[in-house]
C-alpha positions in Angstrom: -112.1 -143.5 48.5 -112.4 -146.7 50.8 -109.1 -148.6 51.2 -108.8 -151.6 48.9 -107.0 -154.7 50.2 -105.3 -157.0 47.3 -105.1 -160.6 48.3 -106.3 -164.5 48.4 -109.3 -164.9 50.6 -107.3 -167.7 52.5 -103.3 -166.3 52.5 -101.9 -166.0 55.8 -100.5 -162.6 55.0 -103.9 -161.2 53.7 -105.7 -162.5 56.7 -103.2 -160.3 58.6 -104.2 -157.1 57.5 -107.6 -158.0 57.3 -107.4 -158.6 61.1 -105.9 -155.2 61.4 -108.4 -153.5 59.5 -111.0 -154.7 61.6 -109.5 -154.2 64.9 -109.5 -150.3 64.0 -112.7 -150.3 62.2 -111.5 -149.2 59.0 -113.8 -149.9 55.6 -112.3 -151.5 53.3 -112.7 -153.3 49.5 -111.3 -156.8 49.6 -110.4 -157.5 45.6 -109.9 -161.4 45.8 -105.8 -162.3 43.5 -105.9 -166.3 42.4 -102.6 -166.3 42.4 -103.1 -170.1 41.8 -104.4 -168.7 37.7 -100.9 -166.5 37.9 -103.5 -163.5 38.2 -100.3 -162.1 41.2 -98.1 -162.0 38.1 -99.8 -160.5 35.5 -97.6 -156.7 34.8 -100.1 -154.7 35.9 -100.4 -156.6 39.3 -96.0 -156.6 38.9 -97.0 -152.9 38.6 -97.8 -152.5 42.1 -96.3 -155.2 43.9 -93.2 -156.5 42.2 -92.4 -159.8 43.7 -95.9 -161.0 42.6 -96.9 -162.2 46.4 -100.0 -160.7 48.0 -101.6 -158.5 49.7 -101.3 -154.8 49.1 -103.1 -152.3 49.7 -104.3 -149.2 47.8 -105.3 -146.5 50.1 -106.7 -143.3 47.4 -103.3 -144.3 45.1 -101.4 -145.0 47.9 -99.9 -148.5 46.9 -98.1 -150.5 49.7 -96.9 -153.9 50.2 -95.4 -156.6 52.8 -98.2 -157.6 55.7 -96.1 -156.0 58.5 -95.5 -152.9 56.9 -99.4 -152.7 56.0 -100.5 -153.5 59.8 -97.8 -150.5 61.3 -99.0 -148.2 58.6 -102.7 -148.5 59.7 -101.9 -149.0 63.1 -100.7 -145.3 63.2 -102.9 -143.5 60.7 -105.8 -144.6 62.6 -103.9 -144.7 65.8 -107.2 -142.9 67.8 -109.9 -145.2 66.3 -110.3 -148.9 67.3 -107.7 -150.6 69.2 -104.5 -149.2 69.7 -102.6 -151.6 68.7 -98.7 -149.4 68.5 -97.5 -148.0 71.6 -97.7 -144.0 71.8 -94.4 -143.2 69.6 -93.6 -140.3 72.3 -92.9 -143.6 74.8 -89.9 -144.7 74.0 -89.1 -147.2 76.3 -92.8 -148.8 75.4 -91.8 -148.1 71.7 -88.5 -150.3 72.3 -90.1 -153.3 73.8 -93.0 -153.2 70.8 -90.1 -153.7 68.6 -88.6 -156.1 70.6 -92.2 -158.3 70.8 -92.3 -157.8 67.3 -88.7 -158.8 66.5 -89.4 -161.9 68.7 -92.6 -162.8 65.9 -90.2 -162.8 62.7 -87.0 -164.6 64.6 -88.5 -167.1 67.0 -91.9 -167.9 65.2 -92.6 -166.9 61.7 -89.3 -168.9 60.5 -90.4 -172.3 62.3 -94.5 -172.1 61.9 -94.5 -170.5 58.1 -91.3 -173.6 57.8 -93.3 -176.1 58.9 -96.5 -175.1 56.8 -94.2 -174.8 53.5 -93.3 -178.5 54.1 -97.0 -180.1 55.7 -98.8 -178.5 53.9 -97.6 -176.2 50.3 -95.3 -178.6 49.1 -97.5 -181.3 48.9 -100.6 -178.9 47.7 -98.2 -178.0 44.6 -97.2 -181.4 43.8 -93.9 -181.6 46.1 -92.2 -184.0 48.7 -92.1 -183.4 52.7 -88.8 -182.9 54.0 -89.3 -185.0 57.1 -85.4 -184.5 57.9 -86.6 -180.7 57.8 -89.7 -181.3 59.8 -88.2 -182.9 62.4 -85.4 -179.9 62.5 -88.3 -177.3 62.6 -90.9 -178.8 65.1 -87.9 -179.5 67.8 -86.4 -175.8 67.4 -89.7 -174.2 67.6 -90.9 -176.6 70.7 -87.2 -174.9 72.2 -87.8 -171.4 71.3 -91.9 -171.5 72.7 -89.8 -171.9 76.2 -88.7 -168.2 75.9 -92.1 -167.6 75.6 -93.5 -168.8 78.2 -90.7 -167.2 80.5 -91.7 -163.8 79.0 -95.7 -164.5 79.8 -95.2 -165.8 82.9 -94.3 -161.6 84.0 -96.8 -159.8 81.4 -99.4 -161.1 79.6 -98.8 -159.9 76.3 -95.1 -159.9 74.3 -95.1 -156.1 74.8 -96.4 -155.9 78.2 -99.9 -155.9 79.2 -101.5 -154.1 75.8 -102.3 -156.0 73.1 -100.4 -154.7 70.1 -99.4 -155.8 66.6 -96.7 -158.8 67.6 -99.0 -160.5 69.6 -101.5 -160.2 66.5 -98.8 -161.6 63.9 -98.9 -164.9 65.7 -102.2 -165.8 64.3 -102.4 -166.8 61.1 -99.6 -169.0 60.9 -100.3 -170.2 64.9 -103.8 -171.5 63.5 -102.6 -173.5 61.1 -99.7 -175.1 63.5 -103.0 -176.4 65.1 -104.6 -177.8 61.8 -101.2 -179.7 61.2 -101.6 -181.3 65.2 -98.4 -179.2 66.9 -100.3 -178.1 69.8 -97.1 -176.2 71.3 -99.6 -173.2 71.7 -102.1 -174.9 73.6 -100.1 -177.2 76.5 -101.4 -176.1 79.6 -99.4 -178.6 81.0 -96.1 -177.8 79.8 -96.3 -173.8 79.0 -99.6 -172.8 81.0 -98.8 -168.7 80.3 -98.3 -169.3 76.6 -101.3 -171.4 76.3 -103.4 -168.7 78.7 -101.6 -166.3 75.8 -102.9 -168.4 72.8 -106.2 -168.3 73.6 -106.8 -165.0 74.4 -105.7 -163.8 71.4 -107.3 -166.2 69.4 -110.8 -165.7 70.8 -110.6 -162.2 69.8 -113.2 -160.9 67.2 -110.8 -159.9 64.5 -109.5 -163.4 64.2 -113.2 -165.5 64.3 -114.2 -162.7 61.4 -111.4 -163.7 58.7 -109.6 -167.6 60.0 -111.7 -169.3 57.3 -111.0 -166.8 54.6 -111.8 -163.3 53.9 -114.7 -161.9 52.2 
């Protein structure tokens, strides 16, 4: 049975684990949610992922959910096809500073580049106002944290060390649309030259030109 992926065409968190899906060459079903017709809270969608977000995944009746959770899972079960994309769990120490690249994602990125798309650009879609107070909070904190980034690049040139893995891969959803709203952190040579060397590597690869627009 071919894995099915559960999600919107254009959700950051779908394009995710589409991304990881194609880095290790796994076939896959993409069943498009509109979440925007409620279709994500219908019960039997409740039935397999209770909070009503997408994606999830269905691989022969195994049902799992959360984007992060999705990517490790494949990562390992298809650890010796496409890229490797978890350190080798025997290697510790390499094991340690995987979770420490991807710890880095959630606490110094996600929170500041997911806050700033919920307020330039969901809250208006859905009829709300901009926080600009909140914007203006966000965008300097996240400029700040970038600078912890760029120390780290300057001595590897991945989060992890000098494999591309699954934290450097999280960035990108949320790290293309920082683009789309005209915070070019990512991209300032000038400023941060091994975070913007960083940037666009991982943005040129295959994975990420195949679903940015949406997934099909």
């Amino acid at each position: 049975m071919v894995l099915k992926l559960y999600g919107g065409s254009r959700s950051t968190c779908t394009r995710r684990v589409a991304m990881v899906l194609k880095e290790k060459n796994v076939p896959f079903e993409f069943v498009a949610v509109d979440y925007k017709k409620g279709e994500s809270k219908v019960a039997a969608y409740l039935e397999k992922q209770p909070f009503g977000q997408v994606p999830y995944i269905d691989d022969d009746g195994f049902v799992l959910f959360e984007s992060r959770a999705i990517a490790r899972y494949i990562a390992l079960k298809y650890r010796d096809q496409g890229t490797p994309l978890v350190p080798d769990p025997a290697d510790l120490r390499a094991v340690a500073r995987f979770e420490q690249a991807a710890s880095i994602e959630t606490s110094n990125f996600d929170e500041f580049a997911h806050g700033l798309a919920v307020e330039k650009v969901f809250k208006p879609m859905r009829g709300g106002t901009t926080n600009e107070a909140n914007v203006e909070y966000l965008a300097a904190t996240f400029d700040a944290k970038l600078n912890g980034y760029e120390a780290i690049l300057s001595k590897q040139k991945y989060l992890a060390g000098d494999e591309f893995t699954l934290a450097d891969l999280f960035h990108l959803p949320y790290g293309a649309m920082l683009k789309q709203l005209d915070y070019g952190y990512l991209e300032d040579f000038g400023r941060r030259p091994n975070l913007a060397r960083w940037w666009k590597d991982i943005a040129s690869r295959p994975s990420w030109q195949a679903v940015k627009e949406k997934v099909e």
